[in-house]
VOPAMAR-249941 format. One record per residue (C-alpha): residue number from 1; residue in one letter; z, y, x. Coordinates in nm, 3 decimals. Example, Ala and Ser with C-alpha at 12.3 -4.5 7.8 and 13.67 -1.06 7.14 Angstrom:
ATOM num residu       z       y       x
ATOM   1      a   0.780  -0.450   1.230
ATOM   2      s   0.714  -0.106   1.367
//
This chain:
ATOM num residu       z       y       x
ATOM   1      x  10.711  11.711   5.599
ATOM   2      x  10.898  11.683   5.256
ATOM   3      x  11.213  11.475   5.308
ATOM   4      x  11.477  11.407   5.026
ATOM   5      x  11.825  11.363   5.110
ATOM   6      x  12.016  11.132   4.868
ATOM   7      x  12.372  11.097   4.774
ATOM   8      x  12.510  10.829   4.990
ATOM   9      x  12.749  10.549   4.984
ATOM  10      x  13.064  10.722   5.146
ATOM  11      x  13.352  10.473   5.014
ATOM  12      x  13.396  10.048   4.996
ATOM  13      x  13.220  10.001   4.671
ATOM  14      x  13.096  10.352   4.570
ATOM  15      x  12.897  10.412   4.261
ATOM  16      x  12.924  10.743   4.224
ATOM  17      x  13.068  11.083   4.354
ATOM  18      x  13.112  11.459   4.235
ATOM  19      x  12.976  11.723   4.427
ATOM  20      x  13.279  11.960   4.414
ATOM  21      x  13.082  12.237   4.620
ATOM  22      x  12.781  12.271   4.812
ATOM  23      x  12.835  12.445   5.157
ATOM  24      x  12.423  12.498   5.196
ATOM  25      x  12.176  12.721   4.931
ATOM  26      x  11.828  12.725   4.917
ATOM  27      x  11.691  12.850   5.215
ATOM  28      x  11.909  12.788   5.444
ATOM  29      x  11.789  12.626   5.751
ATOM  30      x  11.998  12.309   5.820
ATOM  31      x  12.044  12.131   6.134
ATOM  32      x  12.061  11.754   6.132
ATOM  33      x  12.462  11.656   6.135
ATOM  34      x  12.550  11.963   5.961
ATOM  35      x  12.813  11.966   5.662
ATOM  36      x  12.600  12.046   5.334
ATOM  37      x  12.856  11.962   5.106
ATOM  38      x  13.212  11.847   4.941
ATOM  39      x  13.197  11.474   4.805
ATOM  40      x  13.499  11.357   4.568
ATOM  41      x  13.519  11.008   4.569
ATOM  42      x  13.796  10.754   4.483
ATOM  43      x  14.059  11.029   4.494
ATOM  44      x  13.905  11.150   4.816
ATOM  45      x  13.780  11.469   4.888
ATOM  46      x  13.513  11.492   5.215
ATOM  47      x  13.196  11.678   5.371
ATOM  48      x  12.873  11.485   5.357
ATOM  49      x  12.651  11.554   5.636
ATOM  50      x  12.283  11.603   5.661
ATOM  51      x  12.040  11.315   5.818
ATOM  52      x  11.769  11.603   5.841
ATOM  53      x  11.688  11.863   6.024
ATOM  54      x  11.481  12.158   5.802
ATOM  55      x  11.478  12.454   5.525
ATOM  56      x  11.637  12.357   5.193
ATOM  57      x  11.396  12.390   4.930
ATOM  58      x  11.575  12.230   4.633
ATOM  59      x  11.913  12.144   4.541
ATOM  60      x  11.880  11.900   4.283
ATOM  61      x  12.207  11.925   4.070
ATOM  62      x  12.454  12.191   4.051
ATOM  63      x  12.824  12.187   4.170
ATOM  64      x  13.116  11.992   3.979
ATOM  65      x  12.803  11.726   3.891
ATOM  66      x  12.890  11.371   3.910
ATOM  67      x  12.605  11.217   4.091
ATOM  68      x  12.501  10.824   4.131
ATOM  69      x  12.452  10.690   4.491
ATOM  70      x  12.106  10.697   4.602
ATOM  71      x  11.999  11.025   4.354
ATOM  72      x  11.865  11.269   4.556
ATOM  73      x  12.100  11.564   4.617
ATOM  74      x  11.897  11.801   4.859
ATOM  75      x  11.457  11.894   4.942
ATOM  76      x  11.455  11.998   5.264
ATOM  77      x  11.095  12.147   5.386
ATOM  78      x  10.934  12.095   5.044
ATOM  79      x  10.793  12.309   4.773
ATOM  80      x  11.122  12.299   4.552
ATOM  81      x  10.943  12.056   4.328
ATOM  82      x  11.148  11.751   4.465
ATOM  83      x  10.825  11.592   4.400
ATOM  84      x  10.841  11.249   4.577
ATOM  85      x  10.745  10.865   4.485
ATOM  86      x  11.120  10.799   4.600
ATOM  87      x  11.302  10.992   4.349
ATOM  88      x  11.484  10.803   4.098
ATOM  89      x  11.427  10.887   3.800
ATOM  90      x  11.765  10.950   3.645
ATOM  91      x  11.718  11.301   3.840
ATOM  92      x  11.409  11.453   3.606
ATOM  93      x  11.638  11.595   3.358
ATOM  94      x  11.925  11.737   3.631
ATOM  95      x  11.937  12.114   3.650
ATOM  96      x  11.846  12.292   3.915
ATOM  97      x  12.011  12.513   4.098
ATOM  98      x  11.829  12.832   4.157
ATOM  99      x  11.788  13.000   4.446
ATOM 100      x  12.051  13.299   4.525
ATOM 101      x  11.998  13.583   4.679
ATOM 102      x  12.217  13.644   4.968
ATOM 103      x  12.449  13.983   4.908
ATOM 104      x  12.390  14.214   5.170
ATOM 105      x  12.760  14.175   5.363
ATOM 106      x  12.601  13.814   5.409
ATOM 107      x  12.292  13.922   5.605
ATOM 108      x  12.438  13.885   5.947
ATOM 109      x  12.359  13.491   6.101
ATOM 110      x  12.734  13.527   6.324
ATOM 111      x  12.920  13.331   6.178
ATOM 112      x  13.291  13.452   6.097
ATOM 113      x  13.607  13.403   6.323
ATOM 114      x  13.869  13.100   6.235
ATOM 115      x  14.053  13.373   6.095
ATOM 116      x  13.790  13.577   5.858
ATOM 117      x  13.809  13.592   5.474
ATOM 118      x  13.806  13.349   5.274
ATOM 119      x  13.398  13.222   5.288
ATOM 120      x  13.210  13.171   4.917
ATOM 121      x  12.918  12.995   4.832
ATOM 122      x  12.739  13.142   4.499
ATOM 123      x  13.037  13.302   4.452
ATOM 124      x  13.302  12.963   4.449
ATOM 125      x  13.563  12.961   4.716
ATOM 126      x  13.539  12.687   4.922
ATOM 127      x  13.889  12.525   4.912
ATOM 128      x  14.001  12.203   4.780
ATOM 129      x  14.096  12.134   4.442
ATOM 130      x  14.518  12.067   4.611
ATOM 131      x  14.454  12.427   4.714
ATOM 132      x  14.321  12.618   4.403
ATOM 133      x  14.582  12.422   4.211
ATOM 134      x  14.844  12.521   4.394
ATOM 135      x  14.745  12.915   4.483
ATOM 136      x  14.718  12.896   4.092
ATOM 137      x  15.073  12.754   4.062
ATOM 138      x  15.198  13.061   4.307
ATOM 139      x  14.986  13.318   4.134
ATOM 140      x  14.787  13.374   4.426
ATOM 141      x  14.400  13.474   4.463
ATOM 142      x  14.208  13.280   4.687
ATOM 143      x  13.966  13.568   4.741
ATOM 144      x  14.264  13.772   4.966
ATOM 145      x  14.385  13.466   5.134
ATOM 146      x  14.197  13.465   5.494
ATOM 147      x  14.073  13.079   5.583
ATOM 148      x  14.158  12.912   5.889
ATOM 149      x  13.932  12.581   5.741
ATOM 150      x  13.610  12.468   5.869
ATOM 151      x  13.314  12.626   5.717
ATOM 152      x  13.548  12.930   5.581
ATOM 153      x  13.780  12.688   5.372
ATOM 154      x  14.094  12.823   5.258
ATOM 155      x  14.360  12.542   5.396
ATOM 156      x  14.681  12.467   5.219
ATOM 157      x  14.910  12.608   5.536
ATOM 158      x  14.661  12.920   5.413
ATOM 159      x  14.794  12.919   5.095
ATOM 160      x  15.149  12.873   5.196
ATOM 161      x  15.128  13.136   5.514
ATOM 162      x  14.970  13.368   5.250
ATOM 163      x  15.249  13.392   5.047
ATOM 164      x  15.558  13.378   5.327
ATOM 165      x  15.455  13.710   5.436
ATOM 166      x  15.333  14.056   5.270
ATOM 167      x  14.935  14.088   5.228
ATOM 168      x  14.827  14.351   5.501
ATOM 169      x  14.604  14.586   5.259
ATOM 170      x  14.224  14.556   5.398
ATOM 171      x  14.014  14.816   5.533
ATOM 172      x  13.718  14.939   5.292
ATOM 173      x  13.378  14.756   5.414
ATOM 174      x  13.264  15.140   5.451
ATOM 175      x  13.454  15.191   5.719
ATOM 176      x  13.715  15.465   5.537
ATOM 177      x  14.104  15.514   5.627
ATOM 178      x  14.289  15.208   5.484
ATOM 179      x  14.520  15.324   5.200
ATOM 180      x  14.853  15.381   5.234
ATOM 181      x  15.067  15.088   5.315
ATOM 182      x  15.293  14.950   5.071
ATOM 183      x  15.685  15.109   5.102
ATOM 184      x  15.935  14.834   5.220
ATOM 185      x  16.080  14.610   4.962
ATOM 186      x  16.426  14.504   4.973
ATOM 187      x  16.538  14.206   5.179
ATOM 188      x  16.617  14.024   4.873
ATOM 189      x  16.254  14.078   4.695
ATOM 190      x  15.961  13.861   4.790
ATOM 191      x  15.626  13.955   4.782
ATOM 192      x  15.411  14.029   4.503
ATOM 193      x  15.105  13.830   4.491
ATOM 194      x  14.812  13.970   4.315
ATOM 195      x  14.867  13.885   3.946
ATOM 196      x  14.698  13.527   3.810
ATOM 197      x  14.691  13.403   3.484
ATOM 198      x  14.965  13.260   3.305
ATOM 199      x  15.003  12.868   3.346
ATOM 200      x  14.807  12.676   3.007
ATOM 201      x  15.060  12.521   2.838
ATOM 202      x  14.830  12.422   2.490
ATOM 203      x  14.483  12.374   2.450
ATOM 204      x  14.247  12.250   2.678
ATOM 205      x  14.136  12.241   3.058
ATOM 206      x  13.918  11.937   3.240
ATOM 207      x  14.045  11.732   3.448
ATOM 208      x  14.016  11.749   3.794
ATOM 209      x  13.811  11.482   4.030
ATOM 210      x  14.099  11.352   4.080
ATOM 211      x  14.291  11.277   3.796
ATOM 212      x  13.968  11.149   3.636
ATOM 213      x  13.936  10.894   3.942
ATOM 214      x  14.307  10.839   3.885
ATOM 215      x  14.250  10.740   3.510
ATOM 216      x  13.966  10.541   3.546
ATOM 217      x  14.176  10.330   3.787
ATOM 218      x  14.456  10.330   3.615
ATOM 219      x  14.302  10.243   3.260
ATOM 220      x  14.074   9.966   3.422
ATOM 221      x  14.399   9.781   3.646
ATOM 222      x  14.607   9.830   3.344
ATOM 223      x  14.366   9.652   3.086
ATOM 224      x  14.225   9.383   3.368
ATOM 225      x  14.570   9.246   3.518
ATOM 226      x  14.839   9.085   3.343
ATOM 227      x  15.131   9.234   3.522
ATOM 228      x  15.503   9.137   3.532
ATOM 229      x  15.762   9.348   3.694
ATOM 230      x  16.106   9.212   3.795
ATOM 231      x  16.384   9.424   3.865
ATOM 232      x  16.664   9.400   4.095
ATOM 233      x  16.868   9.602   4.319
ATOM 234      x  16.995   9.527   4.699
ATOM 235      x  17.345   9.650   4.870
ATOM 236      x  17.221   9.829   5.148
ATOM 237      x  17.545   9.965   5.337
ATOM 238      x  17.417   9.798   5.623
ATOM 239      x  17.115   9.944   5.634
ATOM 240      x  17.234  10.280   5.604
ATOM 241      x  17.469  10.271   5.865
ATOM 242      x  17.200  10.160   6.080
ATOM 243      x  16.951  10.393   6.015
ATOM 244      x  17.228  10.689   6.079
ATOM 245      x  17.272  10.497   6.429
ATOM 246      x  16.886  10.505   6.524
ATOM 247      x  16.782  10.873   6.374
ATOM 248      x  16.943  11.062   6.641
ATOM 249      x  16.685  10.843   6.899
ATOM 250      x  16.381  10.864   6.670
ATOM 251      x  16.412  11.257   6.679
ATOM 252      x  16.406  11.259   6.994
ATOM 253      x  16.077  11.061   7.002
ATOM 254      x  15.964  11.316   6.702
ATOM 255      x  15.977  11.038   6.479
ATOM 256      x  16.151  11.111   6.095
ATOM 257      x  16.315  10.755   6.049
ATOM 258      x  16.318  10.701   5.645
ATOM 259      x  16.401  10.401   5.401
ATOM 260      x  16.044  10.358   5.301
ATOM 261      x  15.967  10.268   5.707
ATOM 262      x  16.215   9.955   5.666
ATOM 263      x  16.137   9.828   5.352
ATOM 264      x  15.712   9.852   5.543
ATOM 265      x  15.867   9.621   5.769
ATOM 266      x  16.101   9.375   5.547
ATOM 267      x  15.774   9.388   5.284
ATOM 268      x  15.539   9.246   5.574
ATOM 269      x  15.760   9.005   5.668
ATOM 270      x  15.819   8.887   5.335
ATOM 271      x  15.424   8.825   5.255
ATOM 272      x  15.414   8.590   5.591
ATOM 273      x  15.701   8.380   5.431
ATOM 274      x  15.498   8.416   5.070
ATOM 275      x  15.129   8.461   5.158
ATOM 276      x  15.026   8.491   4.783
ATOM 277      x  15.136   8.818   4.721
ATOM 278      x  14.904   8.923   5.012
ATOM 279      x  14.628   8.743   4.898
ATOM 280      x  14.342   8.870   4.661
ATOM 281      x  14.164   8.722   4.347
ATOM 282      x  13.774   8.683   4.354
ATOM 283      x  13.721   8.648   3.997
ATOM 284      x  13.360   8.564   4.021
ATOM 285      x  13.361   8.259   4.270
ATOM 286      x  13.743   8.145   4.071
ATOM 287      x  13.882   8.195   4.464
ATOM 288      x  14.182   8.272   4.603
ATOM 289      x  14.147   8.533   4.925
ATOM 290      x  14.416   8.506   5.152
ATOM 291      x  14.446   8.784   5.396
ATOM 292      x  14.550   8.773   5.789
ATOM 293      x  14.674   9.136   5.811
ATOM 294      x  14.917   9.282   5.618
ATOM 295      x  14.755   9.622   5.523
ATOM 296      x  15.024   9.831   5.346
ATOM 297      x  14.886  10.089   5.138
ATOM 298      x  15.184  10.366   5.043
ATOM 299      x  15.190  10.615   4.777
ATOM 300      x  15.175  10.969   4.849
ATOM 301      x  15.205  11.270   4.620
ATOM 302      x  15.006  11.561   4.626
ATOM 303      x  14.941  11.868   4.453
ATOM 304      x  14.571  11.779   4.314
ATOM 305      x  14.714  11.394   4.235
ATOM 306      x  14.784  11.080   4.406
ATOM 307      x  14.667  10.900   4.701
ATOM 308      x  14.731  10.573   4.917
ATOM 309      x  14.644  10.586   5.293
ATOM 310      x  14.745  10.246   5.467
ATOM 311      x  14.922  10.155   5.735
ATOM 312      x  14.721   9.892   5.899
ATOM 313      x  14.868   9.546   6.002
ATOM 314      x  15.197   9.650   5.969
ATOM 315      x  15.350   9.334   6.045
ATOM 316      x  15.251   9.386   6.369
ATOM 317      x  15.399   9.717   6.420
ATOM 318      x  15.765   9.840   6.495
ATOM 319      x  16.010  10.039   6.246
ATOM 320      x  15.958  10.342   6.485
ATOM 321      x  15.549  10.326   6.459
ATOM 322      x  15.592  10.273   6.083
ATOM 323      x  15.781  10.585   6.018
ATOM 324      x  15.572  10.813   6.257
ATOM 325      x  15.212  10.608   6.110
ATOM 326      x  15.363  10.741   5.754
ATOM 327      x  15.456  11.057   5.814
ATOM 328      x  15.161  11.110   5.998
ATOM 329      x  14.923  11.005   5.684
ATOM 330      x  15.131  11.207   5.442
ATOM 331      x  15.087  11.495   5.652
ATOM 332      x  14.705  11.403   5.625
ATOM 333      x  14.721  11.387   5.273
ATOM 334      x  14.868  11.742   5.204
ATOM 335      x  14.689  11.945   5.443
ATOM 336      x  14.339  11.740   5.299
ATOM 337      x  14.213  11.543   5.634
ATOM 338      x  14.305  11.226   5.518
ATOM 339      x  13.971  11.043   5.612
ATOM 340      x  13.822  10.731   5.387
ATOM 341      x  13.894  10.504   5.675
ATOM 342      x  14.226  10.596   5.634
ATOM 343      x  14.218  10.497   5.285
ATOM 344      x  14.104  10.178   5.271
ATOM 345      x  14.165   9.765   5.309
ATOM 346      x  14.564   9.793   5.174
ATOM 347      x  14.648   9.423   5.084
ATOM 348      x  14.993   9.527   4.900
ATOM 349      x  15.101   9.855   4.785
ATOM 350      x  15.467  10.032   4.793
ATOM 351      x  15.526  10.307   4.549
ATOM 352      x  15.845  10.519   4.634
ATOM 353      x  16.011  10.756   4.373
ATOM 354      x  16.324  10.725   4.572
ATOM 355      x  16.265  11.101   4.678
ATOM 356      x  16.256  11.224   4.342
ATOM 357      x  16.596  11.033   4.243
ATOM 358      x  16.420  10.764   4.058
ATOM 359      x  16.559  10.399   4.001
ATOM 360      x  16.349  10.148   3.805
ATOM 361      x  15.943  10.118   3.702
ATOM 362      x  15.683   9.959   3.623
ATOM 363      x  15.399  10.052   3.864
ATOM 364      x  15.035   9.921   3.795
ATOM 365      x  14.863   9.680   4.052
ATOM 366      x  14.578   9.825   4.266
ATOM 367      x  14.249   9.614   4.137
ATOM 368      x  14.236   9.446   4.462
ATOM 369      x  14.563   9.329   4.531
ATOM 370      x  14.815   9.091   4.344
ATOM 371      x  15.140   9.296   4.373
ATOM 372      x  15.364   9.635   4.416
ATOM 373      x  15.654   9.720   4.528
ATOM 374      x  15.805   9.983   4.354
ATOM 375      x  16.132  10.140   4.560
ATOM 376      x  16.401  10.356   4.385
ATOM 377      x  16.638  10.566   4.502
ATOM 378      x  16.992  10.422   4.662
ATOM 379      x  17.307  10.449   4.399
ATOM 380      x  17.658  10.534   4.471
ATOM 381      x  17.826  10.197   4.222
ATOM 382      x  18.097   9.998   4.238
ATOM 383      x  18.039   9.670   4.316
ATOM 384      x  18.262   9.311   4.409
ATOM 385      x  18.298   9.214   4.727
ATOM 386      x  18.303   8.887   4.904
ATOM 387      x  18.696   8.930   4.871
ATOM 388      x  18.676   8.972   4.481
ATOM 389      x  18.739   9.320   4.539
ATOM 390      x  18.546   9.607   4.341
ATOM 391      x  18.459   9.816   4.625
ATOM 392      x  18.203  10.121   4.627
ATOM 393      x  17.855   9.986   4.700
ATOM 394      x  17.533  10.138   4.802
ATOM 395      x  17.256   9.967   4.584
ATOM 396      x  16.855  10.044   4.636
ATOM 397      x  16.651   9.987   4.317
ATOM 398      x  16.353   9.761   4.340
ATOM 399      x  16.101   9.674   4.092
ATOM 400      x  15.818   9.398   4.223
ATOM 401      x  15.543   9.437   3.944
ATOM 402      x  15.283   9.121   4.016
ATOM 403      x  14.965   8.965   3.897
ATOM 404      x  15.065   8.661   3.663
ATOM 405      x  14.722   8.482   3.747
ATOM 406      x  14.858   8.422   4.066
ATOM 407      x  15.226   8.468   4.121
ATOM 408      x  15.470   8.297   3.828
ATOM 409      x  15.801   8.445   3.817
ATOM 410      x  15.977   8.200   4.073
ATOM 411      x  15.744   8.284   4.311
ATOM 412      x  15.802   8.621   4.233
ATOM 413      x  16.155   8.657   4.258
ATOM 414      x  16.175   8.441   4.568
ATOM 415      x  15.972   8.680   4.713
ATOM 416      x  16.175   8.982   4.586
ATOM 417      x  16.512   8.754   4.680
ATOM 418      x  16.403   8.689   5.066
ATOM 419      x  16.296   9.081   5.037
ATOM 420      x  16.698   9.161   4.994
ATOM 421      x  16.797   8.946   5.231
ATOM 422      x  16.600   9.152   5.511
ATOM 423      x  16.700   9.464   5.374
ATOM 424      x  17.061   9.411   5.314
ATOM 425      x  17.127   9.310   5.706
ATOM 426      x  16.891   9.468   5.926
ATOM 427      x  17.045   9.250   6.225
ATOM 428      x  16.894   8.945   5.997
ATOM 429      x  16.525   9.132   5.969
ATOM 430      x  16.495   9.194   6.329
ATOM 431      x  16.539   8.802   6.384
ATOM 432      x  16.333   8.717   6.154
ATOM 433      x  16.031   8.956   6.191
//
């Protein structure tokens, strides 16, 4: 029996997805549950998994396609027509892809140890677009780097232990002496990795999935809310000295205790003394959605672009869960496990550039929330005293961009006021949180 698998809803409001590589060719025999291929959606990169059991007959588009949910993607058990009365109809002029004849190294069904050489599929590496781009950054070819991934992915710890130490030199597939091995290089010298091209620095390349699902976002939030952004900075002496009293005891509990995991905390409390920059607009019904949890969604940098897993109700959580929840996500991130779940229902956002010695911005609103935080870095300046004295203060940067159909600028900077209270006297957070 011909069944047709189609491209399915794998995000909260999905419309569409790019296959970024199919892990399945025609003929292969599929079991139901298995991965068949890579879905980029909404800056997120995941295997799709088959609801059928059978041979595939027909894959209907290509990799690096963009594809609309509900278009059929794969013919399982058919007679590579993709034939069927529920086939949309958008589909009749996709490509196909044609069939490929496995390579004779392929014939053998065992599959290859965690450890084997990197796995390809029509001849494209499977890896993640964070990978290539950064093997292509280091000059490294992902054809010599042996995966560790599911499925024969090349990981980015792949990438990374790939170039820490020297390439052993493989052993021909005919079974011949190995060559010589490379003499010793000084202690000084690092390894050479096979040579890459030179970085593009004019002309043109496409975009990624990602920073095309980063510039829709970004173009559509940016046209569709009119945004305000108050800036303001906080002494935060005290809150410095107390996080150097409390890292020593978060080590030991394998916890990194940073900035960002306060200001989580002082943030959530602030949006139960102002619920309206936790709240959501429903344009269509003209309603204001007010939301029980405070969801914190935090910005995290990558090499293939940017991402926002959440840290769910994080009013309800301690500074110590915060900063191991974070950590923990950013870790997801980078490595590429982050799952949708983990991606999803933020009611506020916090974008840090703290890291990266930054002070004041403007960041743009997610479409579903009213406001960000953005959070600079903490400035050596001199500053007066309750004494009248000019002292050397410790000031964080903070810029609270918010959605003027909602929040006016005294409810804004009441919010962003209360927000330096908590964070200038941690002693005053913990009673009020």
């Amino acid at each position: 029996m011909t069944e047709i698998f189609k491209m399915p809803d794998i995000g909260e409001g999905m419309a569409e997805g790019d296959i970024t590589a199919w892990l399945v060719k025609v003929g292969d025999t599929v079991a139901m549950d298995d991965p068949v291929a890579e879905v980029q959606n909404d800056k997120l990169i995941q295997e799709i998994l088959s609801p059928y059991a059978g041979k595939v007959t027909k894959l209907f588009v290509p990799a690096e396609t963009t594809v609309s949910v509900g278009d059929p993607l794969i013919e399982f058990d058919g007679d590579g027509s993709g034939d069927t009365t529920s086939v949309t109809t958008t589909t009749a002029s996709a490509p196909e892809v044609a069939p490929v004849a496995p390579a004779p190294e392929q014939t053998q069904p065992t599959p290859e140890p965690a450890t084997s050489t990197v796995q390809t599929v029509n001849g494209h590496v499977l890896a993640m677009p964070s990978v290539r781009h950064l093997a292509f950054e280091k000059g490294i070819d992902l054809t010599q780097v042996p995966a560790t991934g599911r499925h024969g992915h090349v990981t980015l710890a792949d990438v990374m232990n790939f170039q820490a130490v020297e390439t052993p030199v493989a052993a021909p597939a005919n079974g011949a002496s190995p060559a010589e091995p490379t003499p010793p290089k000084p202690a000084d010298n690092k390894p050479q990795p096979p040579v890459a091209p030179a970085p593009v620095h004019e002309g043109r390349q496409p975009m990624t999935p990602v920073r095309k699902a980063v510039a829709k976002a970004m173009a559509n939030q940016n046209a569709t809310i009119p945004a305000v952004t108050n800036f303001d900075s906080v002494e935060v002496s005290q809150l410095v000295a107390h996080r150097q009293q409390f890292k020593a005891q978060a080590a030991e509990q394998g916890i990194h205790l940073t900035y960002l995991a306060y200001v989580v905390k002082a943030l959530a409390a602030t949006a139960k003394k102002f619920p309206e920059i936790n709240a959501s607009l429903d344009m269509t019904t003209q309603e204001i959605v007010y939301h029980d949890d405070v969801n914190m969604g935090i910005a995290v940098n990558a090499p293939s672009g940017l991402f926002v897993p959440v840290v769910a109700q994080a009013d309800r959580k301690s500074i110590f869960q915060i900063a191991k929840e974070i950590a923990t996500l950013a870790d997801a991130v980078r490595d590429g496990s982050i799952s949708p779940k983990q991606m999803q229902g933020s009611t506020m956002t916090i974008s840090n550039l703290g890291s990266a010695r930054g002070t004041w911005f403007t960041p743009i609103i997610n479409g579903h929330e009213v406001m960000i935080l953005g959070l600079g870095s903490i400035v050596k300046e001199p500053i007066v005293n309750a004494a009248g004295e000019i002292v050397v203060g410790q000031n964080m940067k903070l810029s609270l961009t918010y959605d003027h159909r909602l929040i006016d600028g005294m409810l804004g900077q009441s919010a962003l006021n209360y927000l330096k209270q908590l964070l200038a006297d941690p002693a005053y957070m913990l009673m009020e949180v």
